[in-house]
C-alpha positions in Angstrom: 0.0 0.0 0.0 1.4 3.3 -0.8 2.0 5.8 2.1 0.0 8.7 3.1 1.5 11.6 3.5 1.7 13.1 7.3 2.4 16.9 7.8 5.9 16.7 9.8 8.7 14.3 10.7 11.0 14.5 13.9 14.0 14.8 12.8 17.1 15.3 15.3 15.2 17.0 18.3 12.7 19.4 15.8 9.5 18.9 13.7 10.2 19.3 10.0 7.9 19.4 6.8 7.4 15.9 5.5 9.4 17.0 2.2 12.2 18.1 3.9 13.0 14.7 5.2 16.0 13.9 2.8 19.1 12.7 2.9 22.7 12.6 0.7 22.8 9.8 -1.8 26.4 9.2 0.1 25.0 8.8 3.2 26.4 5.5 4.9 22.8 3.7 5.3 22.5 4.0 1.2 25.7 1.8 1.0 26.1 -0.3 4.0 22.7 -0.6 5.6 23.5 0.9 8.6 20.0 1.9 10.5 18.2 0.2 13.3 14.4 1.0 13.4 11.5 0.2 15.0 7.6 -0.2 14.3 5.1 1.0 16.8 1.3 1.0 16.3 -0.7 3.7 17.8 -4.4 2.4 18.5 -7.5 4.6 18.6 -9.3 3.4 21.6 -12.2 5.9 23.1 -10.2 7.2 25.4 -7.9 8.9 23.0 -5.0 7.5 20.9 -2.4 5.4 22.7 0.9 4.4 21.4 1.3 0.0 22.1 4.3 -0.8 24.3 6.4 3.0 23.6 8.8 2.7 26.1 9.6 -1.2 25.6 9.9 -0.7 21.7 12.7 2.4 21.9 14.4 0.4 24.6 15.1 -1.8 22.1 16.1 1.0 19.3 18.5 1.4 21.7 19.7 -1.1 22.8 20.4 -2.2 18.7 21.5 0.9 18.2 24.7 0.0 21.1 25.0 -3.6 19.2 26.3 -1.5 16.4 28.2 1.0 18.4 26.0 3.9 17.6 25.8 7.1 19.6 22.5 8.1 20.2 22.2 11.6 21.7 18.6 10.7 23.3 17.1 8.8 26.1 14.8 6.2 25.7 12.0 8.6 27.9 12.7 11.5 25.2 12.7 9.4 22.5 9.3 8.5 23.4 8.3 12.0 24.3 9.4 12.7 20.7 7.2 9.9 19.5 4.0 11.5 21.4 4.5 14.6 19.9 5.3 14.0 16.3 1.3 11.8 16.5 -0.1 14.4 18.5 1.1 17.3 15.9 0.1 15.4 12.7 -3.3 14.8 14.3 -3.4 11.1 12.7 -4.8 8.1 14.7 -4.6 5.0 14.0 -1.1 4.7 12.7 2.1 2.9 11.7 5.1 4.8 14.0 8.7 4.1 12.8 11.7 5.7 14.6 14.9 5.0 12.7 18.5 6.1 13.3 21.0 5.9 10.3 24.7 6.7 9.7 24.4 9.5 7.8 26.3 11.4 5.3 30.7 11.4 6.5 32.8 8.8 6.0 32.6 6.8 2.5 34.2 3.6 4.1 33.0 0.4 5.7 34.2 1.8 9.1 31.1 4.0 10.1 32.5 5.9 13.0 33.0 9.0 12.2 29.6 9.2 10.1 27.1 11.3 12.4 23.8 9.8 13.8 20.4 10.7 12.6 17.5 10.2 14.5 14.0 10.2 12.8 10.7 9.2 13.9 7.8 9.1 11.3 3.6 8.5 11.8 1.5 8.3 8.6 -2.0 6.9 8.6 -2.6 2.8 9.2 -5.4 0.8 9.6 -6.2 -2.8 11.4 -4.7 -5.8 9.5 -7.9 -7.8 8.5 -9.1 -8.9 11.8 -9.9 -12.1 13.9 -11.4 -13.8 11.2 -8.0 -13.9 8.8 -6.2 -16.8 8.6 -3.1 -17.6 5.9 -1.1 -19.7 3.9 2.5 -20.0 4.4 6.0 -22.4 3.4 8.9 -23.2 4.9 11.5 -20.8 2.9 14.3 -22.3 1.3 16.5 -19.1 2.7 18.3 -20.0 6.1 17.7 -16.9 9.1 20.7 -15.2 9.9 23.0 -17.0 12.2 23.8 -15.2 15.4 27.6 -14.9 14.7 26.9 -13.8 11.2 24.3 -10.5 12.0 22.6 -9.8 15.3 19.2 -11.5 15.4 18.3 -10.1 18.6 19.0 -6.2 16.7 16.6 -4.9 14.7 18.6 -3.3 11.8 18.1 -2.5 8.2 20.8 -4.8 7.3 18.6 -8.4 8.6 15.8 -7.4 6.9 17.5 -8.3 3.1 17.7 -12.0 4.8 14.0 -11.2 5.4 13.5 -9.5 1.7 14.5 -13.0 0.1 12.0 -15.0 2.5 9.2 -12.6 1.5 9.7 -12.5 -1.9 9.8 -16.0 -2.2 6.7 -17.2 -0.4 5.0 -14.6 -2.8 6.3 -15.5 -6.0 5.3 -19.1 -4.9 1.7 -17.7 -3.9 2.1 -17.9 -0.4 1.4 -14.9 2.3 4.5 -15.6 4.2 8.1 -17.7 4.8 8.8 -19.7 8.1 12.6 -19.9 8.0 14.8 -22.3 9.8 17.8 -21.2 11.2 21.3 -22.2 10.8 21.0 -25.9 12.7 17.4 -26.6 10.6 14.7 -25.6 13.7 11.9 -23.0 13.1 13.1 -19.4 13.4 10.9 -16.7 12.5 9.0 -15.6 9.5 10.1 -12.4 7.6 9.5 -10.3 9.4 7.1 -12.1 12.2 7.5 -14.1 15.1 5.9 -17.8 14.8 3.9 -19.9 17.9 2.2 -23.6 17.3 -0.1 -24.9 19.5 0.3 -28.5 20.7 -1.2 -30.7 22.6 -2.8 -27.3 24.3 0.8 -26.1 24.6 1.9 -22.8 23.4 5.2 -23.7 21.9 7.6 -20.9 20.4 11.4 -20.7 19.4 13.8 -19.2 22.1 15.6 -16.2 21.0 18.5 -18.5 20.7 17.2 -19.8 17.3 17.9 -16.0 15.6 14.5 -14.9 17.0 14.0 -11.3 17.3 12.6 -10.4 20.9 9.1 -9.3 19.6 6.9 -6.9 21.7 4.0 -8.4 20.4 5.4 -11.9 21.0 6.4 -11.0 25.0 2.6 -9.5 25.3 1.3 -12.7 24.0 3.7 -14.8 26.2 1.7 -12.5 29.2 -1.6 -12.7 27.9 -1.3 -17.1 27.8 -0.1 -16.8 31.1 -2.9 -14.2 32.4 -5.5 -17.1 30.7 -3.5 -20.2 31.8 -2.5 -21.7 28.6 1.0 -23.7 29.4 3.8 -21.7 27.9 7.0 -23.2 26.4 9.9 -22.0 24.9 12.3 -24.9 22.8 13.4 -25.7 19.9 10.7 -25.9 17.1 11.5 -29.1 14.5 10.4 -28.4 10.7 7.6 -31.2 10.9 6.0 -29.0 14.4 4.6 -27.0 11.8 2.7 -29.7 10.3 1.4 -31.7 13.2 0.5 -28.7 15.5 -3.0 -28.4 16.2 -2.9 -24.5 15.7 0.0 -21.9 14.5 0.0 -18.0 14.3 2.2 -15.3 13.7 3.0 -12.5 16.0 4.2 -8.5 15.0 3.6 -4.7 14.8 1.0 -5.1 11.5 0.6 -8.9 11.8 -0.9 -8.2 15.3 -2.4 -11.9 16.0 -2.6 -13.8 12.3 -3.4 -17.2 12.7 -1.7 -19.2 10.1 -4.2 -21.9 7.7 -1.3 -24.0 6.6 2.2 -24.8 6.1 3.8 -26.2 2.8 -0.2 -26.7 1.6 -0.5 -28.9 4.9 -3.7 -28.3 6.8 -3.1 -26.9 10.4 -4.8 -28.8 12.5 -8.8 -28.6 10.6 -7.7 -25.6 8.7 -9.6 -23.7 11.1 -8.6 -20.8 13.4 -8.0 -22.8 16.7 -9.7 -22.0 19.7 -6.2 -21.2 22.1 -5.6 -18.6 19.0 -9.1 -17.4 18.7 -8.4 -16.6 22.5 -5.7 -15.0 22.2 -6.6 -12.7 19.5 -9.7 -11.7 21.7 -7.6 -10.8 24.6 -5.1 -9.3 22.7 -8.1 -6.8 20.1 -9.5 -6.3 23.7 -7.3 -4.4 25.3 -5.4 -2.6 22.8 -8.7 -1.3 21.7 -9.7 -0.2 25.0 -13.0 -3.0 25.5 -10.9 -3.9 28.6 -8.7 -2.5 31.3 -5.2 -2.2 30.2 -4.0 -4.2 33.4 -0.2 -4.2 31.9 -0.1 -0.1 31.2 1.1 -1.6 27.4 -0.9 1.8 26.3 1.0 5.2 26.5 -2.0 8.0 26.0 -0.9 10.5 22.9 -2.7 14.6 24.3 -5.0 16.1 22.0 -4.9 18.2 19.8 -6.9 18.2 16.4 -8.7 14.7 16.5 -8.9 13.2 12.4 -9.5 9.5 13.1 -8.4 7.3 10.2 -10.7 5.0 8.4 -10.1 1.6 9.9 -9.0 -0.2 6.4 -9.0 -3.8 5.4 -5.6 -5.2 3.7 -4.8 -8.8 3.0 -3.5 -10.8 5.7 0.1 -11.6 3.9 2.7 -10.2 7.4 
């Protein structure tokens, strides 16, 4: 889907115009992939937008930011002061929020440090997912995960996600939503950009980070939300054929929310059908963040008011 247009950006410390958010074609990010980033949703509950999990998700900006030895001139609190104001000024809710930080425009070389930092953080205009009822049909990609000595799994930089490009772009090409892909010793890792759980034998079984998983805010608040409805938890090592005898699977993430997944390799999922420890899940999950029940884990950080313009809640297909 194309991106609407906000009014400003955040750009080191200050609001700019949208346009003005440029950089040099020599900056070090063009060449060498240097950025981390994140992706935040902001919900519209009735009580006002509220960014999901804002201090938890530019904790971990940071902390993939010091994985790659980059000096960030900004806390996590102002960071996500900064996020709060660049929603509240572009009057937009619901949205898609990414902060990003870059090498910029210096040093021409590999070696990256004496390229200054840039800090941005941009909000534009997203909608829910598909909903409860969406369910998809994935394969096991033929393109290994990272390995944990080769880039950082647990950072989330702009550099992983061409591992991720190649699993995306081939599950589509093969007419699939999404890639499951194994890491380097052949267990389940993550999809391309998603995190994966089965469901078996009323166990809710998902890969340790270990197996070049990225920490997922949405995967830790569906880790709490099993354990607040006493489904059995456990984190191991996923096998390749887990995928095709679990009674249920879904992916986790910033857009995928809760997707359940319909089957793996053209192998049925259990019935097919969304299972009921995912339907549950889902419920919980749509409850809170849409404010139909207490937020009894403060995951919801309130944006103040100032010119309401709600977004049309849109409908896009269910590929994460």
């Amino acid at each position: 889907m194309a991106i609407a247009k906000s009014e400003f950006i955040w750009h080191n410390g200050k609001l700019i115009p949208w346009d003005d958010a440029e950089i040099h074609v020599m900056s070090h990010v063009v060449h060498y992939g240097s950025s981390v980033f994140e992706g935040i949703r902001c919900y519209a509950p009735p009580a006002g937008p509220a960014i999901f999990r804002a201090p938890e998700h530019m904790q971990r900006l940071l902390d993939s930011a010091k994985v790659y030895r980059m000096d960030v001139d900004y806390t996590r609190d102002q960071l996500v002061k900064a996020m709060m104001e660049t929603v509240a000024s572009n009057g937009t809710w619901p949205c898609y929020v990414r902060p990003i930080i870059f090498r910029g425009y210096g040093d021409a070389g590999v070696t990256a440090l004496n390229s200054p930092t840039e800090v941005y953080i941009i909000n534009y205009p997203f909608g829910y997912l598909g909903g409860e009822s969406e369910a998809c049909d994935v394969c096991v990609s033929s393109w290994t995960r990272i390995a944990p000595n080769t880039l950082p799994a647990m950072a989330k930089s702009g550099a992983n996600y061409m591992n991720s490009q190649l699993i995306k772009m081939e599950a589509n090409l093969n007419g699939f939503a999404e890639g499951i892909a194994l890491d380097v010793n052949g267990f389940v890792s993550e999809g391309s950009g998603v995190n994966v759980f089965v469901v078996h034998r009323e166990k809710l079984i998902t890969a340790p980070l270990g197996n070049s998983v990225l920490p997922g805010i949405t995967r830790d608040s569906v880790l709490q939300i099993a354990h607040d409805l006493g489904i059995p938890i456990v984190e191991q090592m996923i096998p390749r054929e887990m995928l095709y005898i679990a009674d249920e699977a879904f992916f986790t993430g910033t857009a995928a929310e809760v997707t359940p997944i319909r089957s793996v390799d053209k192998i049925n999922v259990g019935t097919g059908a969304i299972g009921p420890i995912t339907r549950a899940i889902q419920k919980e999950f749509y409850a809170i963040v849409r404010g139909e029940k207490s937020d009894r884990h403060g995951w919801l950080t309130p944006v103040p008011l100032r010119t309401k313009q709600p977004v049309e809640r849109v409908r896009v297909p269910a590929a994460v």
